[in-house]
Residue frames as qw, qx, qy, qz and C-alpha x, y, z in Angstrom:
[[0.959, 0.186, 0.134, 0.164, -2.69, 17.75, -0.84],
 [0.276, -0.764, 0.450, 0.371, 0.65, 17.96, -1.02],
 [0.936, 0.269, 0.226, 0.006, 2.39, 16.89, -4.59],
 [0.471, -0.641, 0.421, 0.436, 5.49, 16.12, -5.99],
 [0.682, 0.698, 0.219, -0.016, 6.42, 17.02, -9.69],
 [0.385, -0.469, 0.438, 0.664, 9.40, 16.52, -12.15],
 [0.661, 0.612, -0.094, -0.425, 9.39, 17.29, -15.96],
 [0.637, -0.112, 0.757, 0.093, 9.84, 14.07, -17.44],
 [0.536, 0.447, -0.355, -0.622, 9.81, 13.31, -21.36],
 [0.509, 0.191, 0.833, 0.106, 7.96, 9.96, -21.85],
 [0.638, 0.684, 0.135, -0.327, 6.62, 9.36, -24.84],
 [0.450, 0.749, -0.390, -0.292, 9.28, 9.60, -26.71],
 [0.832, 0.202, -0.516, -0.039, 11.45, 6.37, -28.60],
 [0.388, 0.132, -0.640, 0.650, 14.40, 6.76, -25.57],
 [0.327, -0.705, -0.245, -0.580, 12.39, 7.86, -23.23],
 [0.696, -0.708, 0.001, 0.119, 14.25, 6.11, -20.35],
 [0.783, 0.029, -0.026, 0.621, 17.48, 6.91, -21.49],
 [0.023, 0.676, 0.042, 0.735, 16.39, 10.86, -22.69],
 [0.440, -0.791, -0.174, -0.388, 15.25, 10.84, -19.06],
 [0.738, -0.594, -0.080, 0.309, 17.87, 9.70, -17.09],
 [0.471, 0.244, 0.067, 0.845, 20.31, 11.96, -19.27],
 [0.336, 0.427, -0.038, 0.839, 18.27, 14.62, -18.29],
 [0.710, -0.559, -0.416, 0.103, 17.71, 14.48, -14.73],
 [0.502, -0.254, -0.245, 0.790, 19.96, 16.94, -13.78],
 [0.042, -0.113, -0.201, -0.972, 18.01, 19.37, -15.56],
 [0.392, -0.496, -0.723, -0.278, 14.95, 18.57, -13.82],
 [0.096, 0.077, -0.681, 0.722, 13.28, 19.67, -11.12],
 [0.312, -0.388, -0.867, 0.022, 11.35, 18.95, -8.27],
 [0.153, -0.337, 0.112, -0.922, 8.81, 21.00, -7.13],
 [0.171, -0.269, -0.890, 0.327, 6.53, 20.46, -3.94],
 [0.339, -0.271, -0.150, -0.888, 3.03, 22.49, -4.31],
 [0.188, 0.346, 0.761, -0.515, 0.09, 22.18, -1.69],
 [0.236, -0.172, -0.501, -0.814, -3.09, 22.49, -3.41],
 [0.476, 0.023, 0.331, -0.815, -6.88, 22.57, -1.83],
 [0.208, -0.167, 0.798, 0.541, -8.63, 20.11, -2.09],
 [0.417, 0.685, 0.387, -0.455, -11.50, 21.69, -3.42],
 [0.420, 0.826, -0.181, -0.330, -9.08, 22.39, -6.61],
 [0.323, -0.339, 0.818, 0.335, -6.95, 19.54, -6.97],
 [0.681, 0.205, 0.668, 0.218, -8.93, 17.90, -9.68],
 [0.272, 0.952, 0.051, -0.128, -9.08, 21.32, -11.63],
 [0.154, -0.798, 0.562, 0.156, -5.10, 21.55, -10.94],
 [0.480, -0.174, 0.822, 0.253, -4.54, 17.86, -12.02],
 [0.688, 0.448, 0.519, 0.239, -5.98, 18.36, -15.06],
 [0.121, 0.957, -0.198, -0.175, -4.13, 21.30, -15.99],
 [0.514, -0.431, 0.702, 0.240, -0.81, 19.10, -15.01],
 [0.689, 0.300, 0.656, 0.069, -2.41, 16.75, -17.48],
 [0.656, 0.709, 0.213, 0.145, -2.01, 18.91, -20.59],
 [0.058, -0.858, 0.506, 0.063, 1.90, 19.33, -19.72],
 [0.983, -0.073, -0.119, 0.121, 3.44, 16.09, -20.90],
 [0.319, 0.358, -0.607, 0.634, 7.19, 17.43, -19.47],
 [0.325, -0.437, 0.570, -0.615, 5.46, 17.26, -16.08],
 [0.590, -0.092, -0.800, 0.055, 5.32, 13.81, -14.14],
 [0.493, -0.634, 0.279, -0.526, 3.75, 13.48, -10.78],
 [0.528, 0.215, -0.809, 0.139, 5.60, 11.19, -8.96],
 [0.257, -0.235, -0.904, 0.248, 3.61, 11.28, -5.50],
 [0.322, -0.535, -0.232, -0.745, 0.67, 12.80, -4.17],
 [0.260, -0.201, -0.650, 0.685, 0.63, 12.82, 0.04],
 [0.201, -0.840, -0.455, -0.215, -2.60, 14.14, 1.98],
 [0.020, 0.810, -0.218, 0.544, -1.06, 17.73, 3.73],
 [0.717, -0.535, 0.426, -0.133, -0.91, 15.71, 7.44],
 [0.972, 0.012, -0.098, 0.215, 1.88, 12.86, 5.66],
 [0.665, -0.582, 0.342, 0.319, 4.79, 11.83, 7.43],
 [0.902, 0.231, 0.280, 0.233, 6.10, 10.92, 4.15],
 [0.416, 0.790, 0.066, 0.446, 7.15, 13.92, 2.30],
 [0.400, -0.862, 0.244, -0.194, 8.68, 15.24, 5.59],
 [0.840, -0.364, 0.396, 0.072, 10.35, 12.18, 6.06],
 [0.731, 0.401, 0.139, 0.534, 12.30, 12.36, 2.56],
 [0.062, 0.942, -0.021, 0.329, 13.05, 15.72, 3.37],
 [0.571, -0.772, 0.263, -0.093, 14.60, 15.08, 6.42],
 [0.837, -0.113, 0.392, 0.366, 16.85, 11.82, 4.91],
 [0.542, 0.673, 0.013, 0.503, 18.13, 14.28, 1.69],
 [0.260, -0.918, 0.085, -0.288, 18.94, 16.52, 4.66],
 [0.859, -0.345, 0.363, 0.109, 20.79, 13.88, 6.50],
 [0.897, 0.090, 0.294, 0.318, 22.87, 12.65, 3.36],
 [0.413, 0.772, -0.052, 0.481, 24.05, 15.84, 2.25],
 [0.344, -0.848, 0.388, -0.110, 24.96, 17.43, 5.88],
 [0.929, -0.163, 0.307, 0.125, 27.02, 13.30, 5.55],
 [0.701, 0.657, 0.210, 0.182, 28.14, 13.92, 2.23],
 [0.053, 0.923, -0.021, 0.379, 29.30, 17.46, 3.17],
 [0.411, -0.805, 0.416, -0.102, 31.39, 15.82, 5.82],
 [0.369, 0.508, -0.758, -0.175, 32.85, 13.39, 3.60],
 [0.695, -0.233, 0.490, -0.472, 31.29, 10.81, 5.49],
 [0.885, 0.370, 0.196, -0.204, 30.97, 8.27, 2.69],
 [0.235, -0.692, 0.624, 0.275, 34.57, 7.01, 2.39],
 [0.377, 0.078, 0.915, 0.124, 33.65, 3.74, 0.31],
 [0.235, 0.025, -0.607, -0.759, 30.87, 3.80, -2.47],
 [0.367, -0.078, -0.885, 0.276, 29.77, 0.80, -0.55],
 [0.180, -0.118, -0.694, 0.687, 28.72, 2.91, 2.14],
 [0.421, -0.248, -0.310, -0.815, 25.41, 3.81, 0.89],
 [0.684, -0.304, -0.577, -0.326, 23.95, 0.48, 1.06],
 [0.216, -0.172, -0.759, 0.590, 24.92, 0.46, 4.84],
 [0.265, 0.096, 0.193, -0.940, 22.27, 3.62, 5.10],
 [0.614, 0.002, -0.336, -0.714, 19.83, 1.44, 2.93],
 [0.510, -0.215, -0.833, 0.001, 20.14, -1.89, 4.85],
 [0.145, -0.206, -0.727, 0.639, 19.52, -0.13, 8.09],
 [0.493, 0.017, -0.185, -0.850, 16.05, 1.99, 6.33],
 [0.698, -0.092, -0.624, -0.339, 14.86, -1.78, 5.48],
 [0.415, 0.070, -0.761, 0.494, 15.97, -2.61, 9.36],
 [0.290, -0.815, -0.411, -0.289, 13.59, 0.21, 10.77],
 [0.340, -0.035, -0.426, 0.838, 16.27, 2.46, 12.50],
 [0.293, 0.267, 0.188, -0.899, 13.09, 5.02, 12.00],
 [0.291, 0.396, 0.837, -0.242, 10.40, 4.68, 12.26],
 [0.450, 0.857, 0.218, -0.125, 8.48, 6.39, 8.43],
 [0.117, -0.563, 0.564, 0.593, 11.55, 5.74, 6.53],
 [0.781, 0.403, -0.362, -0.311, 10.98, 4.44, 2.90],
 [0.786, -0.089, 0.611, 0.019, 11.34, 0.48, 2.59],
 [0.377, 0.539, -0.632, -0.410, 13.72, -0.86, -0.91],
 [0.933, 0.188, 0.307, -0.006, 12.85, -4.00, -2.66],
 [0.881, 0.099, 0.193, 0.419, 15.86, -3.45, -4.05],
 [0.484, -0.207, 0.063, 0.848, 19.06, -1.64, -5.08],
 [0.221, 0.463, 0.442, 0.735, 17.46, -0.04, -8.27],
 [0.022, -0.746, -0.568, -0.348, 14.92, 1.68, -6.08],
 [0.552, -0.672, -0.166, 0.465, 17.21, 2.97, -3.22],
 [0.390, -0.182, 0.323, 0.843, 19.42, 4.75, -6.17],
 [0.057, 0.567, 0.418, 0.708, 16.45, 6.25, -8.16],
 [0.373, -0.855, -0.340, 0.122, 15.18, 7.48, -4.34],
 [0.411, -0.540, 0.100, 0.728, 18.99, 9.32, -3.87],
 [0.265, -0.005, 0.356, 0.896, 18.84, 10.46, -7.86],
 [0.014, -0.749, -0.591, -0.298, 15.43, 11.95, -7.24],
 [0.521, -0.780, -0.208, 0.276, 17.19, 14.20, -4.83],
 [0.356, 0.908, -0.142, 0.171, 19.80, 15.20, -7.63],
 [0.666, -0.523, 0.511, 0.149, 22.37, 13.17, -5.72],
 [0.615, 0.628, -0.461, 0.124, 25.45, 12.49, -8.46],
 [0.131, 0.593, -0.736, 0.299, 28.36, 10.49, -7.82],
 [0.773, -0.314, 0.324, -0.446, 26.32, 7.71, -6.68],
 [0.303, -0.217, 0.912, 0.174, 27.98, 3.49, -6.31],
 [0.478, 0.174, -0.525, -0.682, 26.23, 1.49, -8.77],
 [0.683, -0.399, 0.170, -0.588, 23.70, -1.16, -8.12],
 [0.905, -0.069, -0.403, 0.114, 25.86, -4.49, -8.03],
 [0.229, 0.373, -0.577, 0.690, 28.16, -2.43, -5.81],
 [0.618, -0.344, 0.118, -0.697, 24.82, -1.99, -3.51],
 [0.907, -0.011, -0.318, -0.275, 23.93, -5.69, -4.40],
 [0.614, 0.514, -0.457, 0.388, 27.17, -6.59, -3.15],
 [0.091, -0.354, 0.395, -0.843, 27.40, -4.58, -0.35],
 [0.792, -0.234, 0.087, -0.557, 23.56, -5.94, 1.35],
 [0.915, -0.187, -0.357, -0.021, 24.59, -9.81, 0.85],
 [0.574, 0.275, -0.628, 0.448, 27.59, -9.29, 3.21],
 [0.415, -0.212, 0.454, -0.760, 25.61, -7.57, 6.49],
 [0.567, -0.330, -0.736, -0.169, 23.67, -10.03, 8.42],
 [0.301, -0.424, -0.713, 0.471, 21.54, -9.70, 11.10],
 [0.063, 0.936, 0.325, 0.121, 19.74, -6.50, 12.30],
 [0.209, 0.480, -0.279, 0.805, 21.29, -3.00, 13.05],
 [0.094, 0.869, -0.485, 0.033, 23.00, -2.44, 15.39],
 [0.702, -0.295, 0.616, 0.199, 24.25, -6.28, 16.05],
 [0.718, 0.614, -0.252, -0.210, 25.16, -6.29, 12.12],
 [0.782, -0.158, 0.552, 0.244, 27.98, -9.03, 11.28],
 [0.407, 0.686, -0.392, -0.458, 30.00, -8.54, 8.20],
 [0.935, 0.086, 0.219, 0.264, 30.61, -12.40, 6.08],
 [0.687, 0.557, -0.311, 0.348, 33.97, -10.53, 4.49],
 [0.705, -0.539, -0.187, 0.423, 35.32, -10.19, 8.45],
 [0.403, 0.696, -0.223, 0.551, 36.69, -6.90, 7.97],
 [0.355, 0.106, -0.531, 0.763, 38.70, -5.42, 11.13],
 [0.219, -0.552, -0.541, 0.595, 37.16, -4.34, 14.48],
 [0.065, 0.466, 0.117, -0.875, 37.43, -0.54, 13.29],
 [0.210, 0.008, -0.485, -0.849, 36.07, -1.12, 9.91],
 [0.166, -0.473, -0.848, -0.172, 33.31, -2.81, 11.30],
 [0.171, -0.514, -0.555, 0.631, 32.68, 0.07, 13.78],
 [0.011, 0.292, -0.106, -0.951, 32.91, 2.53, 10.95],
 [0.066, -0.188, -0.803, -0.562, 30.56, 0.94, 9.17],
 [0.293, -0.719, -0.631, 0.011, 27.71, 0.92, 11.95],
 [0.130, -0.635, -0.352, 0.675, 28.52, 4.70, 12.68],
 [0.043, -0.068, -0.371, -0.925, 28.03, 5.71, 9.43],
 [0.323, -0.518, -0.668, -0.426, 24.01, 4.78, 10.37],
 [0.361, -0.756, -0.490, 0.241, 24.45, 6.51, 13.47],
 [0.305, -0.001, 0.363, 0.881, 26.26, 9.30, 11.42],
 [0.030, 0.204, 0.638, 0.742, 22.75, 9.09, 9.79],
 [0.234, -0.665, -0.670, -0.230, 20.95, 9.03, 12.12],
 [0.415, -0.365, -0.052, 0.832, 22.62, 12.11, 13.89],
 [0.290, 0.032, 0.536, 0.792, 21.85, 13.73, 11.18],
 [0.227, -0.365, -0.898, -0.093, 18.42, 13.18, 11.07],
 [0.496, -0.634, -0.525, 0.275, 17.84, 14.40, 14.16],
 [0.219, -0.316, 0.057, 0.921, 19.26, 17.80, 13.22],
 [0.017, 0.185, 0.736, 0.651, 17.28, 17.92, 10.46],
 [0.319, -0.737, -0.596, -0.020, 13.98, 17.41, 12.64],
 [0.261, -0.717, -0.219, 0.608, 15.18, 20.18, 15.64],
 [0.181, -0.119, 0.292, 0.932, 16.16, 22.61, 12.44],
 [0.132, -0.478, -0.807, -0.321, 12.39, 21.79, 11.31],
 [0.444, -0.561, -0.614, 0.334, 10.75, 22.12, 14.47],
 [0.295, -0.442, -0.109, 0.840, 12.86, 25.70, 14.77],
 [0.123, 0.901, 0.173, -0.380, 11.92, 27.32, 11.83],
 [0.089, -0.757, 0.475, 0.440, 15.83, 27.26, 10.50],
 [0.619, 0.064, 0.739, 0.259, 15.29, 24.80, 7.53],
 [0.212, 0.560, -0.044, -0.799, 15.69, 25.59, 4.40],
 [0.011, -0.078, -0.887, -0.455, 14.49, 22.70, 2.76],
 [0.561, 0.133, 0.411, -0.706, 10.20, 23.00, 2.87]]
């Protein structure tokens, strides 16, 4: 089993406010455990209330790879300034909900695409009516997207290579896997 754990302080009166203040001081840790000893190990967890588990993946999921692989992506993006607009998130989240890939996470909405990037310790992120905003103007699928504010030829192009930006990206991510030369695990 593969599981994924931040220290989290529910309980207490603020408890979402204490926690999203201190989310930067968290962290996430990814432990494999046997499972001959996971229910031994989850009840250990259990008498830490700073530790939340926030998913729990059988050792063969795609999933946990697959987040790995999109934090990988948005930083190497990030890191090239890629993201010229706030805006330009939700381009990365309408085309997830589109299926550019196949075992990307699906958002029901803004709130959950931005706690997925601040679970990753992503700062500096647009806010969700900017998101909201941003989703009602794309129509159609990726890559025939349509913008309703008609922006220019190039901004429309730039818009659909920032998702082949991402997915570029991606795809490093995997061959860095594959090699050995990642240092995310």
């Amino acid at each position: 089993m593969n599981l994924r754990f931040v220290r989290s302080h529910e309980g207490s009166p603020d408890a979402d406010h204490t926690s999203r203040k201190t989310q930067e001081k968290m962290k996430q840790v990814v432990l494999r455990v046997d499972d001959a000893a996971y229910e031994k190990f989850m009840g250990m967890v259990s008498l830490c209330p700073q530790v939340e588990v926030l998913n729990v993946y059988d050792a063969g999921s795609k999933g946990l790879t697959m987040d790995v692989f999109v934090v990988t992506a948005i930083r190497e993006m990030r890191q090239m300034q890629a993201f010229r607009y706030p805006c330009d998130y939700a381009y990365l989240m309408v085309a997830m909900n589109d299926g550019v890939v196949k075992g990307l996470p699906y958002f029901y909405s803004p709130k959950d695409f931005l706690d997925y990037l601040r679970q990753s310790d992503f700062d500096g992120l647009p806010g969700r009516t900017t998101i909201y905003d941003t989703i009602a103007k794309v129509k159609g699928r990726y890559p025939d997207w349509t913008f309703t504010d008609a922006p220019k030829a190039s901004e429309a192009l730039r818009r659909k290579n920032l998702v082949k930006q991402f997915l570029s990206a991606m795809m490093r991510a995997q061959s860095r896997r594959s090699d050995g030369l990642s240092d995310e695990s």
